[in-house]
C-alpha positions as CSV (number, residue, x, y, z in Angstrom):
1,X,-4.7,-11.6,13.2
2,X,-1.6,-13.8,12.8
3,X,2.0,-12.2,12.6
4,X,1.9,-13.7,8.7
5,X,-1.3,-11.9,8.0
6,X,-0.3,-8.8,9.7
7,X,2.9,-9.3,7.5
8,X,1.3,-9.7,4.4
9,X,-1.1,-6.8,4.6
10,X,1.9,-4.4,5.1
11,X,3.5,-6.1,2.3
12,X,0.4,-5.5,0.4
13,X,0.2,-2.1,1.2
14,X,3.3,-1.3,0.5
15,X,2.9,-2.4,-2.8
16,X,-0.1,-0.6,-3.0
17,X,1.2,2.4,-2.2
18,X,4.1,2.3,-4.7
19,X,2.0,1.2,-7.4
20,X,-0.6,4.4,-6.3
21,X,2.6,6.5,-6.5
22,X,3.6,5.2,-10.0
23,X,0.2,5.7,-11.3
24,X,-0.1,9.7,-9.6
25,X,3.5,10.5,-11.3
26,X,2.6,9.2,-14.9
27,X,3.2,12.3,-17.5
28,X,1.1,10.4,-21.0
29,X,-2.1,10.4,-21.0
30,X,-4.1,7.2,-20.0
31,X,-7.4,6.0,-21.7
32,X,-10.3,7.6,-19.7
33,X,-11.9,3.7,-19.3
34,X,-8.9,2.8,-17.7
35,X,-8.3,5.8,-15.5
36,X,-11.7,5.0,-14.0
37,X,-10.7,1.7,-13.3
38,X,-7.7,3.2,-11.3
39,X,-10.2,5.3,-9.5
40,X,-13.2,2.6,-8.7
41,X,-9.9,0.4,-7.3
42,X,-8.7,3.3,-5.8
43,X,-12.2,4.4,-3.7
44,X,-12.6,0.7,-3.1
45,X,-9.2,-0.4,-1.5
46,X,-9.6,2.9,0.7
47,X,-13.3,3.4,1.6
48,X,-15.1,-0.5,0.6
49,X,-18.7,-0.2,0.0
50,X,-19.2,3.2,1.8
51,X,-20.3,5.1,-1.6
52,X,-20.8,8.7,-1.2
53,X,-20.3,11.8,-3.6
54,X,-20.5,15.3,-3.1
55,X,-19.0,16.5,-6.1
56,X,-22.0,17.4,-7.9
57,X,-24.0,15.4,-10.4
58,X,-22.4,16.0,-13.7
59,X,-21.5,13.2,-16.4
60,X,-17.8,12.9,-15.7
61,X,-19.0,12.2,-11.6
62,X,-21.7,9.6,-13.0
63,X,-19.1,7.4,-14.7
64,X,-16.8,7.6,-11.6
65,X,-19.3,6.6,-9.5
66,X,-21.1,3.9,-11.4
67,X,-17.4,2.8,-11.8
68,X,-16.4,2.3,-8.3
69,X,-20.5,0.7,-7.6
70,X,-19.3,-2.3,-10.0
71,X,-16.9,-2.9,-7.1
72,X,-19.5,-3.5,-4.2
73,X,-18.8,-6.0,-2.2
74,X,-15.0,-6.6,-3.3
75,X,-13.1,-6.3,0.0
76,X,-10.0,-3.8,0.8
77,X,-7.6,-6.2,-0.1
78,X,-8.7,-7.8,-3.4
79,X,-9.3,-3.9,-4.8
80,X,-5.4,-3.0,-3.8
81,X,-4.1,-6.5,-5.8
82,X,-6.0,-5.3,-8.6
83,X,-5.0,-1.8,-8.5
84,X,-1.5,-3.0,-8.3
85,X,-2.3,-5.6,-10.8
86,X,-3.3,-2.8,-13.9
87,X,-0.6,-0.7,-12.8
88,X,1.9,-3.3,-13.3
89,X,0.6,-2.4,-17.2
90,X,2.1,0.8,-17.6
Protein backbone atom coordinates (compact mmCIF):
# COMPACT_ATOMS: atom_id res chain seq x y z
CA UNK A 1 0.00 0.00 0.00
CA UNK A 2 1.32 3.50 -1.02
CA UNK A 3 2.02 6.20 1.74
CA UNK A 4 -1.07 8.24 -0.09
CA UNK A 5 -3.31 5.31 0.40
CA UNK A 6 -2.24 4.49 3.81
CA UNK A 7 -2.91 8.35 4.29
CA UNK A 8 -6.19 8.38 3.03
CA UNK A 9 -7.54 5.46 4.87
CA UNK A 10 -6.59 7.06 8.23
CA UNK A 11 -8.10 10.14 6.91
CA UNK A 12 -11.13 8.09 6.25
CA UNK A 13 -11.21 6.60 9.36
CA UNK A 14 -10.87 9.36 11.23
CA UNK A 15 -13.80 10.73 9.65
CA UNK A 16 -15.52 7.75 10.29
CA UNK A 17 -15.02 7.68 13.59
CA UNK A 18 -16.20 11.20 14.31
CA UNK A 19 -19.08 10.91 12.28
CA UNK A 20 -19.88 7.23 14.39
CA UNK A 21 -19.36 9.49 17.49
CA UNK A 22 -21.77 12.22 16.28
CA UNK A 23 -24.34 9.71 15.42
CA UNK A 24 -23.88 7.61 19.15
CA UNK A 25 -24.23 11.13 21.04
CA UNK A 26 -27.54 12.25 19.18
CA UNK A 27 -30.35 13.03 22.00
CA UNK A 28 -33.81 13.29 19.12
CA UNK A 29 -35.00 10.46 17.94
CA UNK A 30 -34.03 9.28 14.41
CA UNK A 31 -36.58 7.48 11.92
CA UNK A 32 -36.14 3.71 12.65
CA UNK A 33 -35.50 3.32 8.48
CA UNK A 34 -32.71 5.40 8.81
CA UNK A 35 -31.20 4.14 12.08
CA UNK A 36 -30.91 0.80 10.20
CA UNK A 37 -29.19 2.32 7.63
CA UNK A 38 -26.64 3.59 10.24
CA UNK A 39 -26.38 0.13 11.47
CA UNK A 40 -26.16 -1.98 8.00
CA UNK A 41 -23.18 0.87 7.21
CA UNK A 42 -22.08 0.41 10.52
CA UNK A 43 -21.70 -3.81 10.51
CA UNK A 44 -20.50 -3.34 7.02
CA UNK A 45 -17.52 -0.81 7.34
CA UNK A 46 -16.43 -3.05 10.41
CA UNK A 47 -17.12 -6.66 9.69
CA UNK A 48 -17.74 -6.75 5.32
CA UNK A 49 -19.68 -9.62 4.30
CA UNK A 50 -19.07 -11.75 7.39
CA UNK A 51 -22.94 -11.83 8.41
CA UNK A 52 -23.67 -13.51 11.65
CA UNK A 53 -26.33 -12.92 14.43
CA UNK A 54 -26.75 -14.30 17.72
CA UNK A 55 -29.21 -12.14 19.05
CA UNK A 56 -32.20 -14.17 18.63
CA UNK A 57 -34.65 -14.23 15.87
CA UNK A 58 -37.17 -11.63 16.67
CA UNK A 59 -38.63 -8.94 14.11
CA UNK A 60 -36.53 -5.97 15.17
CA UNK A 61 -33.11 -8.52 14.54
CA UNK A 62 -34.85 -9.53 11.01
CA UNK A 63 -34.86 -5.94 9.77
CA UNK A 64 -31.31 -5.28 11.10
CA UNK A 65 -30.08 -8.09 9.37
CA UNK A 66 -31.82 -8.00 6.14
CA UNK A 67 -30.55 -4.35 6.40
CA UNK A 68 -26.90 -4.86 6.57
CA UNK A 69 -27.40 -8.20 3.74
CA UNK A 70 -28.41 -5.28 1.10
CA UNK A 71 -24.77 -4.30 1.65
CA UNK A 72 -22.99 -7.57 0.46
CA UNK A 73 -20.33 -7.12 -1.35
CA UNK A 74 -19.78 -3.26 -0.69
CA UNK A 75 -16.22 -3.01 0.56
CA UNK A 76 -14.94 -1.42 4.08
CA UNK A 77 -14.29 1.70 2.65
CA UNK A 78 -17.34 2.54 0.46
CA UNK A 79 -19.73 1.54 3.76
CA UNK A 80 -17.59 4.17 6.04
CA UNK A 81 -18.07 7.16 3.07
CA UNK A 82 -21.53 6.40 3.25
CA UNK A 83 -21.97 6.25 6.86
CA UNK A 84 -20.19 9.48 7.00
CA UNK A 85 -22.12 10.62 4.09
CA UNK A 86 -25.92 10.19 6.01
CA UNK A 87 -24.42 11.48 9.05
CA UNK A 88 -23.35 14.59 7.52
CA UNK A 89 -27.62 14.84 7.45
CA UNK A 90 -28.14 15.38 10.91
Amino acid sequence: MSKLSQKNNIDLDTEYKAAFDKISKLKEAVAPDIMLKFYAYYKQANFGNKFSFNNGSDLRTGFKFNAWMQLNGMTTEEAKREYIELAKEF
